[in-house]
C-alpha positions as CSV (number, residue, x, y, z in Angstrom):
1,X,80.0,-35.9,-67.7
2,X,76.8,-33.7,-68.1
3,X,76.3,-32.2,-71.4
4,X,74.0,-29.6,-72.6
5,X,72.3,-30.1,-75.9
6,X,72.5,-27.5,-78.5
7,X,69.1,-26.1,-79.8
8,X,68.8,-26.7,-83.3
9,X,67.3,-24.5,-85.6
10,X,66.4,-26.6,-89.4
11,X,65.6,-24.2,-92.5
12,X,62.7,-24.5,-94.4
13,X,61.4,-27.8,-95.6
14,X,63.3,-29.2,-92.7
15,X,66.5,-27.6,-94.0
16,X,66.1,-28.9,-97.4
17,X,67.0,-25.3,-99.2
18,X,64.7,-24.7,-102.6
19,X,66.5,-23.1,-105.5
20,X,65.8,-19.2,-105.8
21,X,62.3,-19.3,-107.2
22,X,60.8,-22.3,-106.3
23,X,57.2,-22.5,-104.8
24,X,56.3,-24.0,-101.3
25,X,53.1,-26.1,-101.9
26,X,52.0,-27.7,-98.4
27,X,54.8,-30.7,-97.9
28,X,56.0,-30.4,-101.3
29,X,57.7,-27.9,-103.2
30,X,57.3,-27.1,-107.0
31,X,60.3,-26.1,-109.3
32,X,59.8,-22.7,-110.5
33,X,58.5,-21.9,-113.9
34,X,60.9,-20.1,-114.8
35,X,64.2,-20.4,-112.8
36,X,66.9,-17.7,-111.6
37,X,70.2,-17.6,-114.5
38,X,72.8,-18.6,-112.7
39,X,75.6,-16.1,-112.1
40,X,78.2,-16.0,-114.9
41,X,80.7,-14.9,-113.2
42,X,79.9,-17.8,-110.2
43,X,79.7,-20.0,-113.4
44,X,83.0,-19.5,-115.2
45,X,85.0,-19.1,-111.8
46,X,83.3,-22.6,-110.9
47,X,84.6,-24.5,-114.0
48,X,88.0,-23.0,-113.6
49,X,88.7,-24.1,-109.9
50,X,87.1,-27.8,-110.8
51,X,88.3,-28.2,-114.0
52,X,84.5,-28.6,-115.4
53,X,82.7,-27.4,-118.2
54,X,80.6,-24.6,-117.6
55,X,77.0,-26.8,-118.6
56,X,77.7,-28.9,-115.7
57,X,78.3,-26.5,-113.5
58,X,75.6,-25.6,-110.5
59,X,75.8,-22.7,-108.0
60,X,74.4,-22.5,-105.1
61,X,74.3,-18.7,-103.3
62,X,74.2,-19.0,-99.1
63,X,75.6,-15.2,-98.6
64,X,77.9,-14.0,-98.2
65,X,78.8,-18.0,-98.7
66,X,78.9,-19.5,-102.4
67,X,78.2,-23.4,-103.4
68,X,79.9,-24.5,-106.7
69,X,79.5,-28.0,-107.4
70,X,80.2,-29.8,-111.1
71,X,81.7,-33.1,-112.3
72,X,81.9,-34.8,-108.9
73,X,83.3,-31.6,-106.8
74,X,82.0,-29.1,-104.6
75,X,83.8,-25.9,-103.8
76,X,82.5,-23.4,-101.3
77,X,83.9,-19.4,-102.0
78,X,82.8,-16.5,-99.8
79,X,81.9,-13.2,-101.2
80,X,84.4,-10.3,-99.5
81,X,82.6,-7.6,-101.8
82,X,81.0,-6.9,-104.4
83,X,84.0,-7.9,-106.9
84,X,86.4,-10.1,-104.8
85,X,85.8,-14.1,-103.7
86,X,87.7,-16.4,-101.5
87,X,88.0,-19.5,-101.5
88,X,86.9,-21.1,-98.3
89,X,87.3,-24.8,-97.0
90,X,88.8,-27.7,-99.1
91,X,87.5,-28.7,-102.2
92,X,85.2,-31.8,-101.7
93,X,84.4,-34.9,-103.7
94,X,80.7,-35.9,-104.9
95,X,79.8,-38.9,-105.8
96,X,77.6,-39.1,-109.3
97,X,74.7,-40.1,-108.3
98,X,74.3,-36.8,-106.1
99,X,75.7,-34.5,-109.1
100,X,72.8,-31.5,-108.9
101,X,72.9,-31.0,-112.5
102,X,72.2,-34.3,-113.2
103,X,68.8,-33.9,-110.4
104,X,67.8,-30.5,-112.1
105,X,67.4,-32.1,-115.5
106,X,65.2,-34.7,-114.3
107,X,62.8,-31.8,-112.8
108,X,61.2,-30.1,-115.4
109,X,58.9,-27.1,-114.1
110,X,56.3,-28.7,-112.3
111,X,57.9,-31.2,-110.6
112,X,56.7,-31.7,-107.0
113,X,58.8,-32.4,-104.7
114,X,58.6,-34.2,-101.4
115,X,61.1,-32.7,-98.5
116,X,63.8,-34.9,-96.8
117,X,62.9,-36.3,-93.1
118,X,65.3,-36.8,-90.6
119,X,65.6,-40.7,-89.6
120,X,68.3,-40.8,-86.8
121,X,71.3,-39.1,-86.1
122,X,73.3,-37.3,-82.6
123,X,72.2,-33.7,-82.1
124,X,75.8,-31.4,-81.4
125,X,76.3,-31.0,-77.9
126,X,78.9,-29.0,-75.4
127,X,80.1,-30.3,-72.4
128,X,79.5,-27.5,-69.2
129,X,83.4,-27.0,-69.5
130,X,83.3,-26.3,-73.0
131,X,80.6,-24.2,-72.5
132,X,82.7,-22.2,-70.3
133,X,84.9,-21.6,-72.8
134,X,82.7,-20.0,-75.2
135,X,83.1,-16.2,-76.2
136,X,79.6,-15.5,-76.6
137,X,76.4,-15.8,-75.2
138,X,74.7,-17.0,-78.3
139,X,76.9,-18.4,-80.7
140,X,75.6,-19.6,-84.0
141,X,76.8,-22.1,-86.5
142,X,75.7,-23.2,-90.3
143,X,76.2,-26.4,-91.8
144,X,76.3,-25.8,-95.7
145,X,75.9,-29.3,-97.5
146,X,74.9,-31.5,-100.4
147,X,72.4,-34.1,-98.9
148,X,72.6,-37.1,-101.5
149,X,70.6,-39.9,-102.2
150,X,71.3,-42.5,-99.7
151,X,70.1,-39.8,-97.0
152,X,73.3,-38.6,-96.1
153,X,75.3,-34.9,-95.7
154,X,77.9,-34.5,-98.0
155,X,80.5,-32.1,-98.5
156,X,79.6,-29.6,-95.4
157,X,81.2,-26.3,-95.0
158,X,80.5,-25.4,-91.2
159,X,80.5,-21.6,-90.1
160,X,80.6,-20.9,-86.6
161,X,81.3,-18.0,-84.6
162,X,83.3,-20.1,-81.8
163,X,85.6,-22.4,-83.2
164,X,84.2,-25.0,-80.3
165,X,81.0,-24.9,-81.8
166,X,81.9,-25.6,-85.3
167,X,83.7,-28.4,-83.9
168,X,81.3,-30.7,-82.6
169,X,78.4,-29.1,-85.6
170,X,81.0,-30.9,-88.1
171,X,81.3,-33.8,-85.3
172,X,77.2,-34.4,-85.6
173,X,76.6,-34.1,-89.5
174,X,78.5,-37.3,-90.7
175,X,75.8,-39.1,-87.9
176,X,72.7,-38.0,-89.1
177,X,70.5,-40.2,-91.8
178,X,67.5,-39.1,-93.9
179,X,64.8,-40.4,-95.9
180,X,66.4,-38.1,-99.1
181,X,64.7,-35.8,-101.6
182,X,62.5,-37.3,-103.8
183,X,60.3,-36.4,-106.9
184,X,56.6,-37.0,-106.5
185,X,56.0,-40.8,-107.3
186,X,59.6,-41.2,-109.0
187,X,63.4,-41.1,-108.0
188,X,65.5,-39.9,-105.4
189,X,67.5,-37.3,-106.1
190,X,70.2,-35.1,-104.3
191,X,69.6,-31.8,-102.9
192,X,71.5,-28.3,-101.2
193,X,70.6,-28.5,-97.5
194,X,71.5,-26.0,-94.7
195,X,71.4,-26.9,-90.5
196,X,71.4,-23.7,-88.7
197,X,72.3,-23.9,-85.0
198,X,71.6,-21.5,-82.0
199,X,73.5,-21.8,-78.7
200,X,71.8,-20.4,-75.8
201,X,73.9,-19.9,-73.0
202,X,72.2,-19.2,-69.5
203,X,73.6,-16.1,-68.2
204,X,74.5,-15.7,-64.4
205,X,72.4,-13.9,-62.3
206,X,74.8,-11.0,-60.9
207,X,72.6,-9.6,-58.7
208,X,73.3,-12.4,-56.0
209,X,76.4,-10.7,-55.6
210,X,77.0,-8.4,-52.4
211,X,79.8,-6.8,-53.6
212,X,79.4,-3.6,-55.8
213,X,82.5,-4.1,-57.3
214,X,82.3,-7.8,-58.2
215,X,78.8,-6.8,-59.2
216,X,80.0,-4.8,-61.3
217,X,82.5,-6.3,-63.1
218,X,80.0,-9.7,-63.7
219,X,77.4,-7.6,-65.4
220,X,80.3,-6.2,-67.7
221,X,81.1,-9.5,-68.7
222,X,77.7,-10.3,-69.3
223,X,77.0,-7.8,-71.1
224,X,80.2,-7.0,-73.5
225,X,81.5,-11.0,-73.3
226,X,80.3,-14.9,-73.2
227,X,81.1,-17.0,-70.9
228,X,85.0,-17.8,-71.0
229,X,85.1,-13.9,-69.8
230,X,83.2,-15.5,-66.4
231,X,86.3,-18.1,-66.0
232,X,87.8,-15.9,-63.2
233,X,85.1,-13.9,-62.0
234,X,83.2,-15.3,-58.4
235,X,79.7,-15.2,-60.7
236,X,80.4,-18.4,-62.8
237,X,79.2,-20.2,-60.0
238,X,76.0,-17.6,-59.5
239,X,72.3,-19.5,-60.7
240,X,71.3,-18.1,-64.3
241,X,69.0,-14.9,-64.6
């Protein structure tokens, strides 16, 4: 069966994310002098829903999405306003070794780090009849995770805007393997990372049409739809714009 392959867009240092602060140096980043406080508030909610004291806590903001990890859990919350969080997901385990309190006590300011490098893994793909099923045109998914030291994704939180997508993003992440994180001439260490995805869709090409009518009503669903709203309109089969 033919597939179409998503086109994957990877954050900076190749998705590895940089706490608030930090300073891009050429393939290495360098911790920031002086970093952001963590939230309180982000703080104190994060030991109460893992049961951790607030020193080991470590938050992560992605808004409106919120990354609280500490004593071998992660919790993701999203942020509703400017006073109100849900909680969002499961609440995942961590193994030790990838605890990001731990890493951020063995880089002191100055530490250079070297970005992870993707070794293998399957990029997410749609089959044409799941791309037909799609309710937009460009859907978009995130992959929010923890990528540890044996160079794999832990504890992802996928957002997507077609529950098909987010599907077979969350299908692809367990797959993938990376040379990890890893201070300048020392350890590896763990590391936030963040896999954006971008879905382009070809859109038909309604001008093939000779009917005003049917015209008509295939340019409406290109414009105000995605492709599901093609399903029973004579354009699905039309070649793209």
């Amino acid at each position: 069966m033919r597939t179409i392959a998503f086109q994957l867009i990877l954050l900076a240092a190749a998705g590895c994310v940089p706490r608030a602060g930090d300073v891009v140096l050429g393939n290495d980043f360098v911790v920031a002098e002086k970093p952001r406080p963590q939230n309180p508030v982000y703080v104190a909610l994060g030991a109460t829903e893992l049961g951790c004291d607030r020193e080991r806590v470590t938050v992560n903001e992605f808004l409106p999405v919120i990354q609280i990890s500490g004593c071998d859990k992660v919790a993701y919350f999203e942020q509703k306003s400017k006073t109100e969080l849900e909680r969002v997901g499961p609440e995942y385990a961590l193994a030790p070794e990838d605890d990001l309190h731990q890493a951020q006590l063995q880089e002191p300011p100055g530490t250079r780090l070297v970005p992870p490098v993707q070794l293998s893994g399957r990029d997410p793909s749609l089959t044409v009849r799941q791309t037909e099923q799609l309710s937009s045109w460009n859907p978009r998914a995130k992959g929010i995770c923890i990528l540890g030291v044996n160079g794999r994704l832990h504890a992802c939180l996928v957002l997507a805007q077609d529950p098909l997508v987010g599907e077979v993003v969350a299908q692809s992440l367990p797959t993938r393997l990376y040379q990890p994180v890893t201070i300048l001439g020392g350890p590896k260490v763990p590391s936030p990372y963040v896999v954006n995805v971008n879905v382009e869709v070809p859109k038909p090409n309604c001008r093939h049409l000779s009917s005003p009518m049917l015209r008509a009503q295939c340019e409406r669903a290109v414009t105000q739809g995605g492709p599901a709203n093609m399903s029973n309109e004579p354009a699905s089969g039309l070649p793209p714009l």
